[in-house]
PQR file with spaces between the fields and no chain letter, atoms N, CA, C, O and H, PARSE charges and radii, in Angstrom:
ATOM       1  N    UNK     1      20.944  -37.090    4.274 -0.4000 1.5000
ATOM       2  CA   UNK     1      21.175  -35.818    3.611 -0.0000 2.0000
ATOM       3  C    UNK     1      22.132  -36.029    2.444  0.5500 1.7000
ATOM       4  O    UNK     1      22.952  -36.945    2.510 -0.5500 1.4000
ATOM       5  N    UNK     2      22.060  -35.061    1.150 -0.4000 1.5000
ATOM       6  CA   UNK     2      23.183  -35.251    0.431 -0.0000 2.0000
ATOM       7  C    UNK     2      24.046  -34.723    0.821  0.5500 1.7000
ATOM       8  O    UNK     2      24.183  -33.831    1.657 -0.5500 1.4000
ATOM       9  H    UNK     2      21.394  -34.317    1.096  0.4000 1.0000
ATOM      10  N    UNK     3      25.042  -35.556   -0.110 -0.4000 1.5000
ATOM      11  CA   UNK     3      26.441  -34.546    0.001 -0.0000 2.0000
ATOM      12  C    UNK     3      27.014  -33.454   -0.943  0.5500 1.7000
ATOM      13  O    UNK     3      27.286  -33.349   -2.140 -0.5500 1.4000
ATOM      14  H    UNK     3      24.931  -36.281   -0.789  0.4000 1.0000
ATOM      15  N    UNK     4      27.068  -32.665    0.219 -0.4000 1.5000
ATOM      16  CA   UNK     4      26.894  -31.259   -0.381 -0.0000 2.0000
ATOM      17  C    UNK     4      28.419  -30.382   -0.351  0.5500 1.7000
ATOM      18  O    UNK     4      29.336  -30.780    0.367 -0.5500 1.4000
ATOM      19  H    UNK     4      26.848  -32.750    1.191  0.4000 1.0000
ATOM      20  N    UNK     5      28.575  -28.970   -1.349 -0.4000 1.5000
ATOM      21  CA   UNK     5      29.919  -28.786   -0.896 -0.0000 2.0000
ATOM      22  C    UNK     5      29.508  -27.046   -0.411  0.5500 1.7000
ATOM      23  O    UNK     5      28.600  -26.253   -0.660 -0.5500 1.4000
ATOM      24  H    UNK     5      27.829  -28.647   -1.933  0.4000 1.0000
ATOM      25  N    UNK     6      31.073  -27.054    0.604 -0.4000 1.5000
ATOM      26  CA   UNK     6      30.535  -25.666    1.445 -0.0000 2.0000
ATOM      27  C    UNK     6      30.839  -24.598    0.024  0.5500 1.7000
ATOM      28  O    UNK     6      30.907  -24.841   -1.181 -0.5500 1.4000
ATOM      29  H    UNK     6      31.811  -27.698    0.806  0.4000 1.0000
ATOM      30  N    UNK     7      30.986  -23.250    0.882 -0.4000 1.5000
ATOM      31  CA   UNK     7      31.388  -22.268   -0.054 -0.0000 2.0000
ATOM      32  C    UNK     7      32.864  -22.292   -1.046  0.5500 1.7000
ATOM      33  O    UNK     7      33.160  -21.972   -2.198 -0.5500 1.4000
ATOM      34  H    UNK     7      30.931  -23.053    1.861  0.4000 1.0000
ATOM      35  N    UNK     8      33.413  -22.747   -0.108 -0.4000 1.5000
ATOM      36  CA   UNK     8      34.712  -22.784   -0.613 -0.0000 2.0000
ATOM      37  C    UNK     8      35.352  -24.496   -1.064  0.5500 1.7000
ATOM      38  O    UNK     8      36.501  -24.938   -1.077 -0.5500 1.4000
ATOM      39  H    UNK     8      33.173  -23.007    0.827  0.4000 1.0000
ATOM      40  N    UNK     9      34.185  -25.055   -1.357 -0.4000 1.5000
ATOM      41  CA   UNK     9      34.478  -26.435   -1.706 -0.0000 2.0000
ATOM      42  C    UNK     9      34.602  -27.526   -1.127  0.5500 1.7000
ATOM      43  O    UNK     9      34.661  -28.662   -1.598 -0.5500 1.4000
ATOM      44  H    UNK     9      33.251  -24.696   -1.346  0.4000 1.0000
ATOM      45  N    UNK    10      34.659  -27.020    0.340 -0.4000 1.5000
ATOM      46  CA   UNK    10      35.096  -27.942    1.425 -0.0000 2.0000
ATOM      47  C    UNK    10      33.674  -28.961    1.594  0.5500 1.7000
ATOM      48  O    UNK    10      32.656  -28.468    1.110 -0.5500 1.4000
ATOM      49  H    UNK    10      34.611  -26.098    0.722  0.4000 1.0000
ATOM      50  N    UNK    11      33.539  -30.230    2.190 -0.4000 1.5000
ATOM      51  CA   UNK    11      32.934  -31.260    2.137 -0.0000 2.0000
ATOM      52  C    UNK    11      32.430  -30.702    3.441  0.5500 1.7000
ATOM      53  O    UNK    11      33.028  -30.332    4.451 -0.5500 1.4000
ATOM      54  H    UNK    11      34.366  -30.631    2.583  0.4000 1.0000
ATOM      55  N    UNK    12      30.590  -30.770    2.985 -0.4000 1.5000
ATOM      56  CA   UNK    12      29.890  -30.483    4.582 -0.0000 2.0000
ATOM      57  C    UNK    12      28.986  -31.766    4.370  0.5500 1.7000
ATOM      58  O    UNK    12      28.050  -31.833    3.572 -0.5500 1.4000
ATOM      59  H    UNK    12      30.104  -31.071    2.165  0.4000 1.0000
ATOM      60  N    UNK    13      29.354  -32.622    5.087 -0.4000 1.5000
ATOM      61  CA   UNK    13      28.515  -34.176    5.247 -0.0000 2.0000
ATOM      62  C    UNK    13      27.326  -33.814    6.179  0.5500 1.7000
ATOM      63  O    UNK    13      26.831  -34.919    6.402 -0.5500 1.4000
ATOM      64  H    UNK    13      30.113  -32.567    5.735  0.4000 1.0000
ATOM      65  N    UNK    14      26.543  -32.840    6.890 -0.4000 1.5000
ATOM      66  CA   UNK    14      25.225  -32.313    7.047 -0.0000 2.0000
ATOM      67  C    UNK    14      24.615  -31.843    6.296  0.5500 1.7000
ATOM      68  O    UNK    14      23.393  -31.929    6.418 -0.5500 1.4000
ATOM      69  H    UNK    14      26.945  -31.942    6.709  0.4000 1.0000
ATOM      70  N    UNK    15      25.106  -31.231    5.330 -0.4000 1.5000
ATOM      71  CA   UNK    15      24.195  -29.876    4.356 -0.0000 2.0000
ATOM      72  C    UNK    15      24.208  -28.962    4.821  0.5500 1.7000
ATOM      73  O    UNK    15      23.753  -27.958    4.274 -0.5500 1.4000
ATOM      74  H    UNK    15      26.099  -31.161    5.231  0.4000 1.0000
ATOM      75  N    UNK    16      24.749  -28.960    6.038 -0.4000 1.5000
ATOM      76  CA   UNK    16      24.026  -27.376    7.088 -0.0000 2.0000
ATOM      77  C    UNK    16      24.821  -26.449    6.333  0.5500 1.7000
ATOM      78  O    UNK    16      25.453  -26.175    7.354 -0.5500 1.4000
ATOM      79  H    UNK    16      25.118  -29.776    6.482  0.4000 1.0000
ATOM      80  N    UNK    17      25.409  -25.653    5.388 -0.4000 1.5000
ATOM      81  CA   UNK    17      25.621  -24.677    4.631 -0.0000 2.0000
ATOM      82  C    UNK    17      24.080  -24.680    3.896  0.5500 1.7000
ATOM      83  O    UNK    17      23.335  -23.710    4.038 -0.5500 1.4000
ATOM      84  H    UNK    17      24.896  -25.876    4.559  0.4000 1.0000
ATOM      85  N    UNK    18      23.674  -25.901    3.077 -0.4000 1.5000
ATOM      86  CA   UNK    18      22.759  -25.365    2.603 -0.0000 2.0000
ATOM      87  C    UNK    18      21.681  -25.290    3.261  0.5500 1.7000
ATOM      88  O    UNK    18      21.132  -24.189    3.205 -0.5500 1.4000
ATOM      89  H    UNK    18      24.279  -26.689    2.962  0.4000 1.0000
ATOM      90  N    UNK    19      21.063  -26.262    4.013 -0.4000 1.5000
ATOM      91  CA   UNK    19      20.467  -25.364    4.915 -0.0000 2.0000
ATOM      92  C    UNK    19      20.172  -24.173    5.584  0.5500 1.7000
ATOM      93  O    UNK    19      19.059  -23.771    5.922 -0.5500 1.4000
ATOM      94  H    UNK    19      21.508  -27.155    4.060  0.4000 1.0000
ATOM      95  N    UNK    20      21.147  -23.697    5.730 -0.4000 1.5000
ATOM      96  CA   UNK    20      21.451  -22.100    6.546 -0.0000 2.0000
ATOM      97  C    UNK    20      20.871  -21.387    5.037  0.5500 1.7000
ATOM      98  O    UNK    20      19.932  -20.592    5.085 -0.5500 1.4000
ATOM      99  H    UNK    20      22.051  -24.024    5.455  0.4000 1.0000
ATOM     100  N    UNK    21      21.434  -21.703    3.894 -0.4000 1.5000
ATOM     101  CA   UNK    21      21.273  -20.630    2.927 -0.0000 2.0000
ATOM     102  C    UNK    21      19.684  -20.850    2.608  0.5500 1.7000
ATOM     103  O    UNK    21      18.992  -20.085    1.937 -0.5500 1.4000
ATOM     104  H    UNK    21      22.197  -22.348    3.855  0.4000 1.0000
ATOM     105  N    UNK    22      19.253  -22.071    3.240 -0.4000 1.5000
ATOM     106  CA   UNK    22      17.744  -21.524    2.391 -0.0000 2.0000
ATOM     107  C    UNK    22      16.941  -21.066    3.534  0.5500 1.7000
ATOM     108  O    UNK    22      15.741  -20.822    3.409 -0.5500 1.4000
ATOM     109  H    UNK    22      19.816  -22.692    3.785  0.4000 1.0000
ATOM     110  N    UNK    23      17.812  -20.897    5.060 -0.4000 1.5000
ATOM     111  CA   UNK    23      16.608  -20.626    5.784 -0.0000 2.0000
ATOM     112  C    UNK    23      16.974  -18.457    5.963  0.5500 1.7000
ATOM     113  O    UNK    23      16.128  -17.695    6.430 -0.5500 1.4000
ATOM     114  H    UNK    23      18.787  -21.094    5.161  0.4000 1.0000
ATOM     115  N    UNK    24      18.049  -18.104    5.571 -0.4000 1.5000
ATOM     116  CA   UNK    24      18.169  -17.025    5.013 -0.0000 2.0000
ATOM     117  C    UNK    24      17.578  -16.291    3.852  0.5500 1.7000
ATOM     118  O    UNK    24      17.073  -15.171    3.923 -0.5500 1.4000
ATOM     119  H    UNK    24      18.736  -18.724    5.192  0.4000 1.0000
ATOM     120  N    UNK    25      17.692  -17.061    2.721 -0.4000 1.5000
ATOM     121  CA   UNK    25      16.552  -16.802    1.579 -0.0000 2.0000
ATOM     122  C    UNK    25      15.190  -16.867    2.428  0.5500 1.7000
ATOM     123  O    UNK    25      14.603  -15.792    2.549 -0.5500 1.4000
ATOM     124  H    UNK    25      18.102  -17.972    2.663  0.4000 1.0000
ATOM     125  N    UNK    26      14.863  -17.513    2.772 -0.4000 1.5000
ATOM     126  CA   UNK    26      13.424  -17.726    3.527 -0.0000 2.0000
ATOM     127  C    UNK    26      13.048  -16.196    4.647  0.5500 1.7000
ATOM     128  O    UNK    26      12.084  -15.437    4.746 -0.5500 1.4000
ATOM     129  H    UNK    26      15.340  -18.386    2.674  0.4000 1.0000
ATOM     130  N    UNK    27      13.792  -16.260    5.027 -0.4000 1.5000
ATOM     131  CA   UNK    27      13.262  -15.272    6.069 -0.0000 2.0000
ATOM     132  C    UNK    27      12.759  -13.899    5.914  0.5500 1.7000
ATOM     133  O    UNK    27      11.928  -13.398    6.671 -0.5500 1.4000
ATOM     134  H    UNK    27      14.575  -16.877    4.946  0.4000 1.0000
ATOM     135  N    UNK    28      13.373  -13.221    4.752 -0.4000 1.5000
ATOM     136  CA   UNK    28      12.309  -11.778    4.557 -0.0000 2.0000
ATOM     137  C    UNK    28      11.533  -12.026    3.927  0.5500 1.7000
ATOM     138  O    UNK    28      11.034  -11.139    3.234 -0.5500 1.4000
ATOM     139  H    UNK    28      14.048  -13.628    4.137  0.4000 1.0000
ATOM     140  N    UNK    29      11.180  -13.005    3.880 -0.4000 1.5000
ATOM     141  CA   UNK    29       9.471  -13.324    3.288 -0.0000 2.0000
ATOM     142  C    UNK    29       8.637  -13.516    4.575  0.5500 1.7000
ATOM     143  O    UNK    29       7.726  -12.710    4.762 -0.5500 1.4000
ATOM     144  H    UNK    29      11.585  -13.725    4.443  0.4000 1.0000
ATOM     145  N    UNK    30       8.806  -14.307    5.308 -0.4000 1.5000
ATOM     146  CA   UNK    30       8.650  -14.611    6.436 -0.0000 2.0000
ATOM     147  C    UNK    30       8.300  -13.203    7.439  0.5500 1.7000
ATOM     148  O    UNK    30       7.298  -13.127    8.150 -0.5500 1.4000
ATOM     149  H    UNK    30       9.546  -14.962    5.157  0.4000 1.0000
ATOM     150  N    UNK    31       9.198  -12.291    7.337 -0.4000 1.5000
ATOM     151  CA   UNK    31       9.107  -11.182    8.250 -0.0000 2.0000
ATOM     152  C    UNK    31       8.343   -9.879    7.013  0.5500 1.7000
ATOM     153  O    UNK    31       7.973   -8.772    7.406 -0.5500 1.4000
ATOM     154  H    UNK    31      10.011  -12.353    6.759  0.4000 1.0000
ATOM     155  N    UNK    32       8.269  -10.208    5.944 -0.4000 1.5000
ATOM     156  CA   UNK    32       7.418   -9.596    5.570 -0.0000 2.0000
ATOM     157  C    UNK    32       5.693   -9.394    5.947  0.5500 1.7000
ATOM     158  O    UNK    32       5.007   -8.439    6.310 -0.5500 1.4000
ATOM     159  H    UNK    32       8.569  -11.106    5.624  0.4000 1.0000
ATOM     160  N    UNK    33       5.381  -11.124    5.584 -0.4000 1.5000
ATOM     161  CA   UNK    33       3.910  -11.373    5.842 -0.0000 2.0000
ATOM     162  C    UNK    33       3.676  -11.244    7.493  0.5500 1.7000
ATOM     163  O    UNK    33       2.644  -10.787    7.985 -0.5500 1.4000
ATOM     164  H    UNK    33       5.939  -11.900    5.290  0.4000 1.0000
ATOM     165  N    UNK    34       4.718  -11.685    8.187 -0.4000 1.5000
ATOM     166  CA   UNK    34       4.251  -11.101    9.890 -0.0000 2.0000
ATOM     167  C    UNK    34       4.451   -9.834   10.287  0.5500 1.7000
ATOM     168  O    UNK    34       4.331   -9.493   11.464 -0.5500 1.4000
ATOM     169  H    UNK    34       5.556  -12.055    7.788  0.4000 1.0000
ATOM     170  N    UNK    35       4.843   -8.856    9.121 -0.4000 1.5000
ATOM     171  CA   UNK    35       4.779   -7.462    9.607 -0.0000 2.0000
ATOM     172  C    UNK    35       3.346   -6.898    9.058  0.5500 1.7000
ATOM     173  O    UNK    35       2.732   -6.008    9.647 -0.5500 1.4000
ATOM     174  H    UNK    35       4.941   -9.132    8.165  0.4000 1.0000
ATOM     175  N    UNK    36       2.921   -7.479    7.941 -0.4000 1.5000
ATOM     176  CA   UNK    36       1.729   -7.292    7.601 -0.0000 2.0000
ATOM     177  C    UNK    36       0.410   -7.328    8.219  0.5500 1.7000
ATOM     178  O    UNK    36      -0.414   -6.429    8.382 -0.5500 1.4000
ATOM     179  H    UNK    36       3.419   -8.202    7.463  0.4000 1.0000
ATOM     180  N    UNK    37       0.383   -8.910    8.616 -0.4000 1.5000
ATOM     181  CA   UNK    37      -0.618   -9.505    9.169 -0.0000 2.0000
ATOM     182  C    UNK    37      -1.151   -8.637   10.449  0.5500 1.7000
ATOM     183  O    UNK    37      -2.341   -8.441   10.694 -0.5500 1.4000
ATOM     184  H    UNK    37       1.052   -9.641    8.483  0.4000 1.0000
ATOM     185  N    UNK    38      -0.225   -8.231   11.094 -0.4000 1.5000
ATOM     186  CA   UNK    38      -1.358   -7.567   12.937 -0.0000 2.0000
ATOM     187  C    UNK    38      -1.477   -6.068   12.052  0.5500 1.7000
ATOM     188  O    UNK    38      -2.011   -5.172   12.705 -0.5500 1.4000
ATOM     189  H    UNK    38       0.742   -8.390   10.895  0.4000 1.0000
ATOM     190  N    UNK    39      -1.114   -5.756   10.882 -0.4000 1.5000
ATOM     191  CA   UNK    39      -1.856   -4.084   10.498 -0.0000 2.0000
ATOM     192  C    UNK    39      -3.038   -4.145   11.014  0.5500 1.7000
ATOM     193  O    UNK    39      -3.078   -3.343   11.947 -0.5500 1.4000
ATOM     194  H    UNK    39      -0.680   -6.484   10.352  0.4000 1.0000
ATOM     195  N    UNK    40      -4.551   -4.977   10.816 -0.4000 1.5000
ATOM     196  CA   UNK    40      -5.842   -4.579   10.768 -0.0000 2.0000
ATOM     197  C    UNK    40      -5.551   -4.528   12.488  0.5500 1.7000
ATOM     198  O    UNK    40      -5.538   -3.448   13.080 -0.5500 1.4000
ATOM     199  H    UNK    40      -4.517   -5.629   10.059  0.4000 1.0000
ATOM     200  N    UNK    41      -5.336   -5.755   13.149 -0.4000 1.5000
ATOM     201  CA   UNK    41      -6.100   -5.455   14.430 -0.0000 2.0000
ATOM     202  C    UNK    41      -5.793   -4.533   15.446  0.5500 1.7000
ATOM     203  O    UNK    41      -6.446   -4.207   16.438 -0.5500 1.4000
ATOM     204  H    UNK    41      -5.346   -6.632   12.669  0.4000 1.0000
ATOM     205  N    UNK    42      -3.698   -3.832   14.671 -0.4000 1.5000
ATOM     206  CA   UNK    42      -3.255   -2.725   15.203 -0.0000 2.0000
ATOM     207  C    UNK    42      -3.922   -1.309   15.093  0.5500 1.7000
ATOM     208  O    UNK    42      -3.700   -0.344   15.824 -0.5500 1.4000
ATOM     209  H    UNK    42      -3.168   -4.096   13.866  0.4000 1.0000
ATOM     210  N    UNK    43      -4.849   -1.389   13.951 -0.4000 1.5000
ATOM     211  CA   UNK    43      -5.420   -0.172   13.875 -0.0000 2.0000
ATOM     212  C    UNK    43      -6.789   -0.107   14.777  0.5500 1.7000
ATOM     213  O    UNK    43      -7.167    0.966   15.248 -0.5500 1.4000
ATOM     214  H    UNK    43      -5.030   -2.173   13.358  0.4000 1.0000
ATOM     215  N    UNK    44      -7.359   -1.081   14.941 -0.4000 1.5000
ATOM     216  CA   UNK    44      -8.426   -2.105   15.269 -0.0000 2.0000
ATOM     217  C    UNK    44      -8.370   -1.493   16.799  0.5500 1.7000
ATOM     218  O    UNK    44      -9.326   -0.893   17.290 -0.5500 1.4000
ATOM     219  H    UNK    44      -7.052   -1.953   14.559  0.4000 1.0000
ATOM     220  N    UNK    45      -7.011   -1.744   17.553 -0.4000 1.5000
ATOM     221  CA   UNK    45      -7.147   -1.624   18.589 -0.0000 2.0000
ATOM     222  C    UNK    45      -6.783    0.096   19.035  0.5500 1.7000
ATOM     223  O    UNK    45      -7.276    0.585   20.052 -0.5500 1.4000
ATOM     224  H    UNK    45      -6.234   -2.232   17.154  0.4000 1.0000
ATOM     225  N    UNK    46      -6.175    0.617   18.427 -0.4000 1.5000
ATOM     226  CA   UNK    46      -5.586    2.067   18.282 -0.0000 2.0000
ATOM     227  C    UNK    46      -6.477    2.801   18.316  0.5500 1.7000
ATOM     228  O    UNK    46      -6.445    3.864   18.935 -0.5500 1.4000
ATOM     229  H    UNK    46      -5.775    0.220   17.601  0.4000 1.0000
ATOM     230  N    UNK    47      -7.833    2.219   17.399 -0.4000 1.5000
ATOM     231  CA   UNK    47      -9.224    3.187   17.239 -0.0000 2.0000
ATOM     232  C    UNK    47      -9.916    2.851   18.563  0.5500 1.7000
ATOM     233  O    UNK    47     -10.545    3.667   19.237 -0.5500 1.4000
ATOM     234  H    UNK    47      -7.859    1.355   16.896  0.4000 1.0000
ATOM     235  N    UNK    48      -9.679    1.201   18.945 -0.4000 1.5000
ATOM     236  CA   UNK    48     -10.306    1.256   20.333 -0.0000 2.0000
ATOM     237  C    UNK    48     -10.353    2.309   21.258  0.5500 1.7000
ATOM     238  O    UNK    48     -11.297    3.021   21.599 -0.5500 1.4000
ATOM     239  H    UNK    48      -9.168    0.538   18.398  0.4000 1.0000
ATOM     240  N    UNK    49      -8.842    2.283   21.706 -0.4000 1.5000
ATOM     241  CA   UNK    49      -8.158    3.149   22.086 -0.0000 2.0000
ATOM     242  C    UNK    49      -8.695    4.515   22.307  0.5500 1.7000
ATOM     243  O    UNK    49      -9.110    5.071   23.324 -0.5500 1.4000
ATOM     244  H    UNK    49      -8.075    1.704   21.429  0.4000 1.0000
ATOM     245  N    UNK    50      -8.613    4.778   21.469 -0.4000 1.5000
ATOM     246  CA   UNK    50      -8.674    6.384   21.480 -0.0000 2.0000
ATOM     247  C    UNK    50     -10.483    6.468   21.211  0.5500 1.7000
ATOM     248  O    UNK    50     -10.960    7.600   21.297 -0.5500 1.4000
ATOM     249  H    UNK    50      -8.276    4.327   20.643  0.4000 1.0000
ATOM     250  N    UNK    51     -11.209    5.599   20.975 -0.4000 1.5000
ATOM     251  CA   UNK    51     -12.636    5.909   21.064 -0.0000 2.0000
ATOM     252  C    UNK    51     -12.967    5.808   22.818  0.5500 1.7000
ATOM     253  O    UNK    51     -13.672    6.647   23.379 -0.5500 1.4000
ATOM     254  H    UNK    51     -10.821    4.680   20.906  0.4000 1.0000
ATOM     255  N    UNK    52     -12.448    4.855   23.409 -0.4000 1.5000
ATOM     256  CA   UNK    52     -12.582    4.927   25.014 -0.0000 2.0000
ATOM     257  C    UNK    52     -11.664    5.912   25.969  0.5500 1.7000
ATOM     258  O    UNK    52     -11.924    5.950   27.171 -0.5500 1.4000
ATOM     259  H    UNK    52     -11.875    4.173   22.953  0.4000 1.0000
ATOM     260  N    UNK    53     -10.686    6.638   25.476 -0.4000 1.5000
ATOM     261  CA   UNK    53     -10.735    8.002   26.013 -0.0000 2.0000
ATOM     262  C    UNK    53     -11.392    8.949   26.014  0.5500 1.7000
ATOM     263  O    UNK    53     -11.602    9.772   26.904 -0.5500 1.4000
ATOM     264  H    UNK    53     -10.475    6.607   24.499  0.4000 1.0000
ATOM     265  N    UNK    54     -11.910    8.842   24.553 -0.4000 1.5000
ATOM     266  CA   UNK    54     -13.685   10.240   24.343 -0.0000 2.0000
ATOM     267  C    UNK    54     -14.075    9.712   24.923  0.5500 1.7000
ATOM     268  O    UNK    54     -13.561   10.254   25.902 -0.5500 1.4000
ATOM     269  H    UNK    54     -11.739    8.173   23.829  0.4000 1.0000
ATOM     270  N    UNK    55     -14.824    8.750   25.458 -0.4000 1.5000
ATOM     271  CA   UNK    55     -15.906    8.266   25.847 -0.0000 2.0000
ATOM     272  C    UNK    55     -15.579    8.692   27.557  0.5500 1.7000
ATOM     273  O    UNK    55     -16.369    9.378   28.205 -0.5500 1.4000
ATOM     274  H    UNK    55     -15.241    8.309   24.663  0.4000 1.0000
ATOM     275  N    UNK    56     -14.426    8.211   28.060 -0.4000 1.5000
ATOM     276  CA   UNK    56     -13.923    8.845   29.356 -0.0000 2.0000
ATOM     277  C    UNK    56     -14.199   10.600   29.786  0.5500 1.7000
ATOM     278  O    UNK    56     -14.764   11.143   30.735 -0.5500 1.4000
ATOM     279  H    UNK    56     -13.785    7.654   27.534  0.4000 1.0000
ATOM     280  N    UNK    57     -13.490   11.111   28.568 -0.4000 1.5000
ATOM     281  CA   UNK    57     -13.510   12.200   28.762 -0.0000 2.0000
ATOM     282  C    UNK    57     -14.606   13.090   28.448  0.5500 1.7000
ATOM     283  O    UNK    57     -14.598   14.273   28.788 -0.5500 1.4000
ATOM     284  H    UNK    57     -13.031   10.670   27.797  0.4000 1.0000
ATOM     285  N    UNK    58     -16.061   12.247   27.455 -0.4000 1.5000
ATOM     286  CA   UNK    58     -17.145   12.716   27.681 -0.0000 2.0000
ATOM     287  C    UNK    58     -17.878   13.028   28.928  0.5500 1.7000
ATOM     288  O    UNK    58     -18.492   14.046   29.249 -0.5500 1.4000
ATOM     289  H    UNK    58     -16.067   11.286   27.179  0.4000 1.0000
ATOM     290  N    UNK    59     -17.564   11.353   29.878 -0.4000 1.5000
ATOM     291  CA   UNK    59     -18.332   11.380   30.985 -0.0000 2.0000
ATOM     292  C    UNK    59     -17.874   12.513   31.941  0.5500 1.7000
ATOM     293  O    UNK    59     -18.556   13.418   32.422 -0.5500 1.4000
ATOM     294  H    UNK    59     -17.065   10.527   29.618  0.4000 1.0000
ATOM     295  N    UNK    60     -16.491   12.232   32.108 -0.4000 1.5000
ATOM     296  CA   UNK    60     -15.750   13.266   33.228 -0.0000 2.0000
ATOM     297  C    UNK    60     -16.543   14.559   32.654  0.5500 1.7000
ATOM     298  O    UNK    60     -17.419   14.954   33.423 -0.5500 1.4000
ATOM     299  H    UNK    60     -15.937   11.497   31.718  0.4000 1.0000
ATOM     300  N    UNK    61     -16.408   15.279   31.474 -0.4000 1.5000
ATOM     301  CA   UNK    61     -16.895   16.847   31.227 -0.0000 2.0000
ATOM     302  C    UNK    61     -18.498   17.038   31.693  0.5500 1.7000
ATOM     303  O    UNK    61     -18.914   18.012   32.320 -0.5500 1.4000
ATOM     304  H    UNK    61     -15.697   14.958   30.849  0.4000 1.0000
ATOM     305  N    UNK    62     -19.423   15.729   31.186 -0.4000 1.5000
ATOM     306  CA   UNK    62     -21.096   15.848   32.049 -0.0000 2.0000
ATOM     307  C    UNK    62     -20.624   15.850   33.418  0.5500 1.7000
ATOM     308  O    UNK    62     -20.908   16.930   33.937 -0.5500 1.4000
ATOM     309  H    UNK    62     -19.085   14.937   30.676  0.4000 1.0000
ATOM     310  N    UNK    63     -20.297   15.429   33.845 -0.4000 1.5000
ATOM     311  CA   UNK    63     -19.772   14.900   36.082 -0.0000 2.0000
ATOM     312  C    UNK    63     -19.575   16.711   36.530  0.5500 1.7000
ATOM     313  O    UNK    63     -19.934   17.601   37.301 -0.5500 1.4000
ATOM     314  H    UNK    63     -20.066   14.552   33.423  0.4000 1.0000
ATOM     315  N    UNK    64     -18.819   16.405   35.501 -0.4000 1.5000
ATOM     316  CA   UNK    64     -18.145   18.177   36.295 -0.0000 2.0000
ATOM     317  C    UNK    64     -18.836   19.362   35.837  0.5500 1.7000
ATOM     318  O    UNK    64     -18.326   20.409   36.236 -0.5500 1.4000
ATOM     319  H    UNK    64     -18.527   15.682   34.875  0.4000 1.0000
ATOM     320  N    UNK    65     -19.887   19.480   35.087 -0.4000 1.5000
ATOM     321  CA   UNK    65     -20.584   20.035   34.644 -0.0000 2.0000
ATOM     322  C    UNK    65     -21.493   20.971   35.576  0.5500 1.7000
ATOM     323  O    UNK    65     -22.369   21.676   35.076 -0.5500 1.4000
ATOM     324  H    UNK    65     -20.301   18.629   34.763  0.4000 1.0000
């Protein structure tokens, strides 16, 4: 790793300051595209959903008919 300096100048012989800072920059990108990504199959399954309760509550209303 290079040698890198912390915030305040001090000698970090890991990098792990900079490290940390790019995995911070990194991350609302990160939690952007995985908040995105399950939209389709959340709706996907929501319509499931609620199409197999009509379908329930079709049959039950013929039964009792």
């Amino acid at each position: 790793m290079a040698n890198t300096q912390g915030p305040e100048g001090n000698y970090d012989p890991a990098g792990s300051t900079q490290m940390f800072r790019a995995f911070v920059d990194e991350a609302p990108q990160g939690r952007q595209q995985q908040a995105a990504a399950p939209a389709g199959p959340r709706v996907g399954l929501i319509v499931g959903v609620v199409l197999a309760v009509v379908v329930v509550a079709a049959v039950a209303w013929l039964a009792l008919k």
